[in-house]
C-alpha positions in Angstrom: 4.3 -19.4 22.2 4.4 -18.9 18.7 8.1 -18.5 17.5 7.9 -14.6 15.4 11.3 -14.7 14.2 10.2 -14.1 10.5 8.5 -10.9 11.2 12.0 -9.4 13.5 14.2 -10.4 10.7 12.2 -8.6 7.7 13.1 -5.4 6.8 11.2 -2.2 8.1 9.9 -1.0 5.2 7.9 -4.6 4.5 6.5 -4.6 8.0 5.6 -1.1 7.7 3.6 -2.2 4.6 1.9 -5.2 6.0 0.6 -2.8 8.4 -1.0 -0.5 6.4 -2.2 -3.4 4.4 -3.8 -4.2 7.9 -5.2 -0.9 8.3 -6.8 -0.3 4.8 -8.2 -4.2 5.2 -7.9 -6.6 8.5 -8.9 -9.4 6.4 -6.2 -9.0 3.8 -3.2 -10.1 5.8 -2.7 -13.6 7.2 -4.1 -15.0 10.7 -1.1 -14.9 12.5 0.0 -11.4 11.4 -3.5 -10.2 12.8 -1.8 -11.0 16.3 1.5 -9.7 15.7 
């Protein structure tokens, strides 16, 4: 199991941006975030 401690311990508001990142372009965010 991959450990995701990075992503737990990051504030909301960067997750919450990642995610739309995500969203707008799946191929724009890193491998492992994909999963997350």
């Amino acid at each position: 199991m991959k450990d995701f401690s990075y992503i737990t311990n990051s504030h909301p508001s960067f997750i919450e941006g990642m995610y739309q990142q995500f969203l707008n372009d799946a191929n724009s965010v890193d491998p492992d975030l994909k999963k997350f």
